[in-house]
N, C-alpha and C positions, 0 to 999 in steps of 0.2 A: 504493500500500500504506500507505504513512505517514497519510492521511485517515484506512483505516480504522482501527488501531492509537489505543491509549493510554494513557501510562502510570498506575500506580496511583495517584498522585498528584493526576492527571485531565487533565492535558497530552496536546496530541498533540503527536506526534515529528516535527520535520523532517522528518528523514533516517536513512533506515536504513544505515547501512555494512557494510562486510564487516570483521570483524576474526578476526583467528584467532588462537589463544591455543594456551600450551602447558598441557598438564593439570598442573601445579603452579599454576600462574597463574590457572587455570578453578577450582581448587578453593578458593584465596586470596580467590576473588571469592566465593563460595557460601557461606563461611564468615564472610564480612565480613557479607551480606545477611540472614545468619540469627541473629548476634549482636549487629548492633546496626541500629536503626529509620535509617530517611534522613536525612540533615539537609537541612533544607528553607534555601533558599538567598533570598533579596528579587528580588524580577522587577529583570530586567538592564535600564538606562539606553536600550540597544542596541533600536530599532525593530524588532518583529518582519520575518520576511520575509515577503514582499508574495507574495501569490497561491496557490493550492493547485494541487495537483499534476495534472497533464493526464489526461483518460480514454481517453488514446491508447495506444501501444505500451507503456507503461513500468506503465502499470494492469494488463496483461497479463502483462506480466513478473513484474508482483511476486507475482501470484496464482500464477503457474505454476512460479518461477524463486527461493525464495526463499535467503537465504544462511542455512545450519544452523549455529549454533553446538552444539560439545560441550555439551547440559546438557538435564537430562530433562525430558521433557514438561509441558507446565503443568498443575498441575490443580484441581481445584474451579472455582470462577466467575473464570473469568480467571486467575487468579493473585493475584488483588487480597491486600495484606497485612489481618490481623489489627489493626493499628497505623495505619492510612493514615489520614492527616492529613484535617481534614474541615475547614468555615468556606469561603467564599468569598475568603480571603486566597489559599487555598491554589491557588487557580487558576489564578495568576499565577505562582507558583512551576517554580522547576525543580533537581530532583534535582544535586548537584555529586557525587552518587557513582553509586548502579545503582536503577532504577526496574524494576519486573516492568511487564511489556505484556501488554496483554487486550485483544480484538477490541471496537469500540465498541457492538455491539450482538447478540443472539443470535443474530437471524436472520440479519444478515449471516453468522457463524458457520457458520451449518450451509450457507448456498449456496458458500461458500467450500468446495476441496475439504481432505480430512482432511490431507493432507500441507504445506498452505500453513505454517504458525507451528505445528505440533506441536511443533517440536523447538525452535523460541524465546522465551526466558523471560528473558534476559538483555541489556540492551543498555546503551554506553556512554551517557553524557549528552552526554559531550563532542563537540561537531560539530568531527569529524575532516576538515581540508581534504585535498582533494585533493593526491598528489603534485605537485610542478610537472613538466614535460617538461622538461629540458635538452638542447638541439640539441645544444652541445660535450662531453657527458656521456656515460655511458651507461647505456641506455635499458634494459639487461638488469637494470641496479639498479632503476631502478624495477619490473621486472616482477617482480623477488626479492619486489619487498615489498608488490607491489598485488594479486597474484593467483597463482593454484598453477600449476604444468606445467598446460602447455596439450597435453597428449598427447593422442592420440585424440578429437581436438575433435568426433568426429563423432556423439559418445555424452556427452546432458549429463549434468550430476553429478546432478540431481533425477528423473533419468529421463523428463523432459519431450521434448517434439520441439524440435532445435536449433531457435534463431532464425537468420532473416535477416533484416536492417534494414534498412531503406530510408532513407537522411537525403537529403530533397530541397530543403531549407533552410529560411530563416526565415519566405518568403513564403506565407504563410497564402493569399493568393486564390487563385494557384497550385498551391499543393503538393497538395493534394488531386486533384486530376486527373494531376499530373505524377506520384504517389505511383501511381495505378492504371494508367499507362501501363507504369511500369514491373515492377508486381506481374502485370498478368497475362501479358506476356512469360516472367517468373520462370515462373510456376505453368505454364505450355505446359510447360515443359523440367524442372522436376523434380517429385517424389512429395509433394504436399500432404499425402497422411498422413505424411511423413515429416518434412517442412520445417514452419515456421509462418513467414507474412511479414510483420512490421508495420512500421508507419510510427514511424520516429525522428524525432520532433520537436527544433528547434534548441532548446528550454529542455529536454527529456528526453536528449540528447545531454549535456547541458553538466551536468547535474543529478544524472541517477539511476547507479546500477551497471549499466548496460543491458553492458558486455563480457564480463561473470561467464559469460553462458550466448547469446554472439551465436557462430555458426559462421560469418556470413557478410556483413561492412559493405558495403552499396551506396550508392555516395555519385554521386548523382544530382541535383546543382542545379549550375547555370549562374553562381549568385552566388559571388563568393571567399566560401573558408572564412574565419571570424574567428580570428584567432592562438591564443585559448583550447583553441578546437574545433579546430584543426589538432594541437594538442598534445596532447588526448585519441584522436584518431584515431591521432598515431605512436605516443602511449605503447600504444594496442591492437594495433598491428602491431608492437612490440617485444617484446608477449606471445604472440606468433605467431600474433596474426588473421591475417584475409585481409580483402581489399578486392579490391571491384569501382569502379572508375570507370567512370561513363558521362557522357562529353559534361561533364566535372567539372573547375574550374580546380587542381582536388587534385592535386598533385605532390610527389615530394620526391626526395633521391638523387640529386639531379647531373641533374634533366630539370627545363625551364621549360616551358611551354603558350607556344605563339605563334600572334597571332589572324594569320587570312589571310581577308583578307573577301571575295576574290572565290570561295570554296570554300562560304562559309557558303549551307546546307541546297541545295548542288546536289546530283547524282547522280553518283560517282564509281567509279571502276574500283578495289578493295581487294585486294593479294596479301598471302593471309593463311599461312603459315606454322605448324603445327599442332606437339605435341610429340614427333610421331616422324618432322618434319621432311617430312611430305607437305605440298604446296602448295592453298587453296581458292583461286579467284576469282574476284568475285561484286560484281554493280553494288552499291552502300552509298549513305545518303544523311549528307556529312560536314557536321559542327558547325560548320568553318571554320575550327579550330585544328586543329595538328598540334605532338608533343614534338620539341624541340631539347635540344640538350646546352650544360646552363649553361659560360657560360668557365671554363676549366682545372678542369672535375670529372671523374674517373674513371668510366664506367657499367657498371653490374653488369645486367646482363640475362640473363630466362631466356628460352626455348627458342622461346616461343609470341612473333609477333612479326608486326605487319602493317604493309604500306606503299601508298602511293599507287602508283599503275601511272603512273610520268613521270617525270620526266627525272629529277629529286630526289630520287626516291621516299622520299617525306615521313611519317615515321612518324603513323601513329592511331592504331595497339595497340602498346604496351609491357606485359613482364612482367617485376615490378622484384622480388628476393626483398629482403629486410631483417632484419637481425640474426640474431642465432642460432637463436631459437626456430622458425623456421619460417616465420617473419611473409612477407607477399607479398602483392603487390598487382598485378593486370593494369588498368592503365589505359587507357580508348578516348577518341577523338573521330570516333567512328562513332556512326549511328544507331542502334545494333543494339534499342534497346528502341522504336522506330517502326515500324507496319504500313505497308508501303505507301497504306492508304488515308488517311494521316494527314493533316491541314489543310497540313501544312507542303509536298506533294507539290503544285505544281500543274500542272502537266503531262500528259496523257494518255502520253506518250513516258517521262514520268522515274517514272508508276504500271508503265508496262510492264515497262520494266527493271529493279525493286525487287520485281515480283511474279513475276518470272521468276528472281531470285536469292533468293526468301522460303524455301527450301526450306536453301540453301546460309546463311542469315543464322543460321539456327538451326543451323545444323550449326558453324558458327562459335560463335555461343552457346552452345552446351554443352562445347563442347571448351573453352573460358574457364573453367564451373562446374565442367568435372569436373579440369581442374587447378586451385581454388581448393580441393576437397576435397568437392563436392556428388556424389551421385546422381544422375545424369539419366538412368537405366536406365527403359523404359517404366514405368507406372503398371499396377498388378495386373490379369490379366482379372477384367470383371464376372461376380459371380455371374449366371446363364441363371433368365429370368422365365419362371411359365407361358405359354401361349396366351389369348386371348378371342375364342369367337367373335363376330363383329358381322354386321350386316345391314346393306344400303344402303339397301332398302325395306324396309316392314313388312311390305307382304305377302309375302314369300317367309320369312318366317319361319318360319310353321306347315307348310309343303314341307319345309324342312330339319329340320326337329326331327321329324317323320316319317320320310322317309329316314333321316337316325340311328339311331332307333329300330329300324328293319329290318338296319342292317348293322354294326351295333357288335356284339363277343360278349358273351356273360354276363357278363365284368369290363368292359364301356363302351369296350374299345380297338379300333382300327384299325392290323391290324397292316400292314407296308409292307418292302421290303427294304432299307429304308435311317433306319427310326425308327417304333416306336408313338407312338400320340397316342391316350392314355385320356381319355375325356369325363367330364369332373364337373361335379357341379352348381357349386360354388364350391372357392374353391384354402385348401389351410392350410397351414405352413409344413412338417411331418411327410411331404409329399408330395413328394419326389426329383424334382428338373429334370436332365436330361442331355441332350447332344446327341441321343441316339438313344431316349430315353424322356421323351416332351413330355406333360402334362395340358390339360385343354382347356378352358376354364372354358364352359360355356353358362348360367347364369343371369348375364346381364351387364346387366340395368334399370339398375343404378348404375353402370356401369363410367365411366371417367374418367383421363384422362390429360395430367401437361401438357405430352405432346410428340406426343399425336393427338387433336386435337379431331374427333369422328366427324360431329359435325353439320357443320363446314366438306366435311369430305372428300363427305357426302350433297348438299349443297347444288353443287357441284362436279362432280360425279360424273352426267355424261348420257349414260347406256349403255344400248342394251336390253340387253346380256348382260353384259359384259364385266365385273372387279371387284365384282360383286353381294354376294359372300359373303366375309366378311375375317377373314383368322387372325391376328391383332395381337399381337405380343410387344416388350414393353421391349426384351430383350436374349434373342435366338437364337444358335445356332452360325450358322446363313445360310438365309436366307428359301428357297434352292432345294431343299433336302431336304423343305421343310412339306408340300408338295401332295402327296407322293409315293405317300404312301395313297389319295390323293383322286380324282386325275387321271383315273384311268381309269374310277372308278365314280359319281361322283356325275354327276348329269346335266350336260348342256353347256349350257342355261341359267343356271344360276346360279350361274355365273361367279366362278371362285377366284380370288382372290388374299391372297398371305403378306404382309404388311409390317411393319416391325422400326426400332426408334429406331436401335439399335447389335447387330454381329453380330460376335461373336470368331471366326470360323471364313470372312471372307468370300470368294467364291470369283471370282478375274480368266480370262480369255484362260488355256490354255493349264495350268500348273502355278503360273501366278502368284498371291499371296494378294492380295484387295481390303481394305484399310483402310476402316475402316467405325466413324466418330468418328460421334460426337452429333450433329444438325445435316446431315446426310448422309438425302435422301430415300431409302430404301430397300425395295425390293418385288419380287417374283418373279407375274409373272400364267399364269397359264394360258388358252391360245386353241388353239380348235381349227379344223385346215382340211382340206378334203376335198380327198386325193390328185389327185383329178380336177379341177380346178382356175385357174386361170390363176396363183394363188399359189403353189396346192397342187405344180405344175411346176418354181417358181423360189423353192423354200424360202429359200434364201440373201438374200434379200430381207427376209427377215421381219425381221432386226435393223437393216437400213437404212430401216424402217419404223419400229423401236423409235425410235430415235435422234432419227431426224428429228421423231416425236411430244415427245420432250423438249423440242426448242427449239421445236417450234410452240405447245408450251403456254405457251411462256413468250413469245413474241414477238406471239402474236396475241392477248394483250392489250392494250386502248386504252391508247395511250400508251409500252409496253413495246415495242414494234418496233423500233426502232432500239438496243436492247440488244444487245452485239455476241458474242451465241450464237452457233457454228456445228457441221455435225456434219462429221466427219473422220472417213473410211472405214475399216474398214466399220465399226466398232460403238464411237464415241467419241462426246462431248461436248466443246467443245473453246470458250475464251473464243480468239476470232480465230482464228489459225493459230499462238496463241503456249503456253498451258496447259490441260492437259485437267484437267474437271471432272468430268467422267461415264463411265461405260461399259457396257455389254449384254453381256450373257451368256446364249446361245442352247442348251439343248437339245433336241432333236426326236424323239419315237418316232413309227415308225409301225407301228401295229396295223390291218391289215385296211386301207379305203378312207379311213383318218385320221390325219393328224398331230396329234400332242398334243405341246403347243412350252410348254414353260415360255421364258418370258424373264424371267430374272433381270436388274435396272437400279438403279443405283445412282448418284446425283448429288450434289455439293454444293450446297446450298442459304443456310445461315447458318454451316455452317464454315468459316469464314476463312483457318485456320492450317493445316496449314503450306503450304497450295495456293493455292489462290482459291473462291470459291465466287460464286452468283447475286447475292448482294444486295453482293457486292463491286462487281458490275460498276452494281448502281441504285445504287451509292451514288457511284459517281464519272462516271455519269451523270449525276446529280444537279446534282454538285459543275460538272460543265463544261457541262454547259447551264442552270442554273437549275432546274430541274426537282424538283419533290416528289414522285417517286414513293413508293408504301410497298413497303418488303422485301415479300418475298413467302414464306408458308411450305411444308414439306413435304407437308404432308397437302392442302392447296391442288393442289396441281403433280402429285404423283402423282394424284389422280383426275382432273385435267384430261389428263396425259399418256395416261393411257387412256382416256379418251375420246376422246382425237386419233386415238389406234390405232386405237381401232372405227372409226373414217370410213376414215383411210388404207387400211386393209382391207377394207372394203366399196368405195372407188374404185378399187382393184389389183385386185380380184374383176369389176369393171365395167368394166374401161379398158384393164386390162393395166399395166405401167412405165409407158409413156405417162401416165398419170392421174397418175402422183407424181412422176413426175421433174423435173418443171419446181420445184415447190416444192423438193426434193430440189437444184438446183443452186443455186437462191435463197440456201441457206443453207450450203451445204457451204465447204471451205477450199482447195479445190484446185485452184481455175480456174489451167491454165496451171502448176501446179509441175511442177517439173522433178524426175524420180527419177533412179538410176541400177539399170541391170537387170545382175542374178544378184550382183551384188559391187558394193562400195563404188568401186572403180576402174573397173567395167562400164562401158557405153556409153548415152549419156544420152536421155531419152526425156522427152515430155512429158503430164502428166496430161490427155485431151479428157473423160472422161466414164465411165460406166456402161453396158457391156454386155446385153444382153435378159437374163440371169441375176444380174446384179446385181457381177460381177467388173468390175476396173478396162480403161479402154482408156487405152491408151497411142499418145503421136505420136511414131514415133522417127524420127534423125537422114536416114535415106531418106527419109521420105515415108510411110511404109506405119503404119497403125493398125494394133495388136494386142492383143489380151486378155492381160491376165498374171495372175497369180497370186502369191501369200503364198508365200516358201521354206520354212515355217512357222517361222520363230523368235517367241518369243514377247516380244520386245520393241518392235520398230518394225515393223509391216505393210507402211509404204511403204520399208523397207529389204529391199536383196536381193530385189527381185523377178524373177520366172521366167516365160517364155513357154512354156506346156506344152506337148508336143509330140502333135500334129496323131495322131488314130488314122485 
């Protein structure tokens, strides 16, 4: 801010402070400014100060954050006086009394928003140092005089969105990576329109007013804090910040940091302690340090609180409150802002168990931000996009815009028991999206998207029937209501299917809702099979065809095979036998001699968080053979996965089970698991295989294979399972 600022004299300003004034004092000053001109003072002996101010976090702040004094708006051209000293002597000079400030040029002016310096006209000359911090003092005096009640920190005084700050320290080659390691952990857990995150640099820490409007100090470097900056940091925790430590030698209050280097970045067992005293625990990857209690200091700790799983149980998370105002800080030497797939993991065993507690890491993470006073309530549903239709080829274009023509009514809709879909020729924003009243764009020559490139999906895409005609929406309620109208009347050539970046409505197994994040391939097909059949016989089969078409898309690319996809019965996607990625969701009518099977499927693909997804598993592929594959994306994978369908189904049409089962054990996870039947205490039984109908067979402890079945609960298939009885 101070670059762009200058006063009338033609100086630019240092530093802007905060000063607050009582209106007796405000007015002493206004009356001083308007009776007599400045006196102009001889340039000081004293070297200016070296360097201009950073275009980092503090550039932001100042634009967004500014401190108002009592005094009315400036007006005319800057403010500049009637009287203001002119000569190039005057350049040198600086005000020993009150200087008016005016932006240093117009344009800048107007991109700056109206609320930045409306209300600043006035400012001291004199550079005001900083309080000092007093260890043996107290710390409540300084906050009397640095800054106002910190009440309701969660609502700034400019009505900006609070900051949080990130300070990852001095190291410039660094910190820029360590700085986004840690921002987009933050931004996963809470509401970006709500938060702003910037990077605190070690000269804007030590410099600017950056605690006037911070909700939230993240002090995330490895290097010691320098005694300066350690004293800005209490003095803001005495004004009732907060602080987050991460992996930070930051301490105070009676704990020291103590290194232990046989910890540093293994994989650890964490019992973590929550504030209503329920227990998490969950593998972590530790820093190597753990707090101890300095000799003969008292410790004050609050509620939240973790330890190593061992004999010691060696504190990582402390939550330390401080002074009166509120102040507190939870300090870690946990990973918690590392993904499992980070450089520092090298291990296939020590990715496993980090990507198996990634789920529990965040759950820990936000219970930290929401007792330091954050939000991390979800992030708003998206507003619902139209529809566009597409083609896969161009010839069947002028087929379907034909049909159209004969079965839309005088208003363009197709009505359905479960949603219209009006055809227009293009969309404007006057035209209402709802779950159950979708528009349909058909003039789509320009259509373009950058989360579905239609020509990879074309180029991908080897069907005679299958996926031919596509209903593509950014963001639906869920891909399986789309067809609903369609299904039954548009012809069985050319081949429906819905697919969706992101679905607020998406539908799992049973009553359960599917999460359905960006990055998530998602699609609903329609395939039809004739009752009469060998398929049409052993319907239930159809999603163990889905399934398996997922990971063959993906494994029987050159090079991609040994990525360790599996499918886990009946209707999963599954990284090993350890996290699921995907799942299918089956509906079937049969009208007359035909089943009309929507298969709704839904996978991770480049969603990382909070699960795992595909390019997780090529990237540490990668990482532990050498290997360059490239990520792979969703519009890729879905037309390949249907394409795999139409074979798989044409060999089950020609073969019987027989024809897929062999591929089907190649990849599935259950060679030899052991379940337990009717109850978790039941009698144990071993997984051999797939039945002629596509139900599990089981080895149990006699001898004797049996077929069993789902008790149907809707969480674990292979729990509680039942041998149905014999008609």
């Amino acid at each position: 801010m101070e670059d762009r600022l200058q006063m009338a004299n033609g100086l630019i300003p240092q530093k802007i402070v905060s000063v607050h004034l009582q209106d007796s004092a405000l007015k002493d000053f206004k009356a001083q400014a308007a009776n007599k001109p400045a006196q102009i003072q001889q340039p000081s002996s004293e070297p200016p100060v070296d360097g201009e101010p950073e275009p980092d976090v503090m550039e932001h702040a100042g634009q967004e954050d500014p401190e108002v004094l009592d005094a009315e708006p400036t007006q005319g051209k800057g403010g500049a006086s009637g009287s203001e000293p002119s000569g190039e002597h005057d350049r040198g000079a600086c005000s020993a009394e009150l200087c008016h400030l005016h932006l240093s040029s117009c344009h800048e002016c107007l991109e700056l928003e109206n609320s930045t310096i409306e209300s600043v006209k006035f400012a001291s000359a004199e550079n005001i140092p900083d309080l000092p911090y007093d260890p043996s003092g107290s710390l409540e005096g300084i906050a009397d005089a640095t800054c106002l009640e910190r009440e309701g920190r969660g609502v700034s005084v400019t009505g900006k969105a609070p900051n949080i700050l990130i300070y990852v320290g001095f190291d410039s080659q660094g910190s820029q990576g360590r700085f986004q390691q840690v921002r987009s952990v933050l931004a996963d857990c809470v509401d970006t329109d709500s938060y702003t995150l910037y990077h605190l640099s070690g000269d804007s820490a030590l410099r600017d007013p950056w605690s006037d409007n911070c909700l939230l100090l993240v002090i995330a470097t490895r290097e010691s804090i320098p005694e300066d900056l350690h004293r800005k940091f209490m003095a803001y925790l005495s004004q009732g910040g907060k602080v987050l430590g991460l992996c930070s030698p930051f301490t105070f209050a009676g704990f020291q940091v103590t290194s232990k280097d046989a910890l540093q970045e293994t994989v650890q067992t964490l019992v973590f302690s929550k504030g209503d005293q329920s227990q998490v625990k969950l593998s972590i990857l530790s820093s190597g340090c753990v707090y101890d209690k300095a000799s003969g200091e008292q410790l004050s700790l609050g509620r939240l609180q973790g330890h190593m799983e061992n004999e010691d149980k060696d504190r990582l998370i402390v939550q330390v409150p401080f002074g009166t105002r509120g102040g507190e800080a939870v300090l870690c030497q946990v990973h918690l802002e590392l993904p499992p797939s980070s450089s520092v993991v090298q291990t296939q065993e020590d990715f496993n168990l980090l990507k198996s507690s990634n789920v529990r890491r965040y759950e820990v993470l936000k219970e930290i931000l929401a007792t330091l006073g954050l939000s991390c309530d979800v992030q708003q549903v998206p507003a619902l996009t139209p529809l566009y239709l597409l083609w896969a080829v161009e010839e069947i274009r002028q087929p379907l815009m034909q049909w159209l023509g004969t079965h839309v009514d005088p208003e363009g809709v197709i009505q359905s028991s479960k949603l219209s879909l009006k055809f227009v020729p293009s969309y404007t924003s006057e035209i209402e999206v709802t779950p159950t009243a979708v528009p349909v764009v058909t003039d789509t020559e320009d259509f373009s998207s950058e989360n579905f490139n239609l020509e990879i999906y074309r180029q991908n895409l080897q069907t005679k029937q299958l996926g031919k005609i596509i209903l593509f929406a950014e963001v639906t309620a869920t891909t399986m209501n789309l067809l609903d109208g369609l299904m039954f009347e548009m012809p069985q050539e050319m081949g429906l299917i819905a697919i969706a970046v992101r679905q607020t409505q998406g539908k799992g197994r049973g009553r359960n809702a599917w999460l359905s994040p960006r990055g998530c391939a998602l699609s609903t097909v329609l395939v039809s099979i004739p009752l009469r059949s060998p398929l049409g016989q052993r319907i239930p089969f159809i999603q163990h065809l889905m399934s398996l078409a997922v990971v063959e898309a993906v494994r029987s690319l050159p090079g991609y095979q040994d990525i360790n996809l599996r499918v886990k019965w009946p209707n999963d996607i599954y990284y090993s036998d350890l996290m699921k990625l995907g799942g299918v969701l089956v509906n079937s009518t049969l009208m007359g001699e035909t089943f009309y099977i929507l298969i709704g499927c839904g996978f991770n693909v480049t969603n990382s968080n909070p699960t795992i997804c595909i390019n997780d598993l090529i990237i540490e592929y990668n990482k532990e053979h050498g290997a360059e594959l490239e990520p792979l994306r969703a519009d890729c994978l879905i037309a390949r996965t249907v394409t795999t369908l139409e074979r798989l189904i044409d060999t089950f049409q020609e073969e019987g089970p027989n024809g897929v089962l062999p591929l089907y054990y190649k990849y599935w996870a259950h060679s030899a698991q052991q379940v337990h039947l009717g109850s978790t205490e039941g009698p144990k039984a071993w997984i051999v295989g797939l039945d002629d109908s596509g139900f599990l067979q089981v080895h149990q402890e006699d001898g004797q294979v049996v077929t069993v079945h789902p008790d149907g609960n809707s969480f674990d298939m292979l729990s509680n399972l039942i041998i149905p009885k014999q008609r």
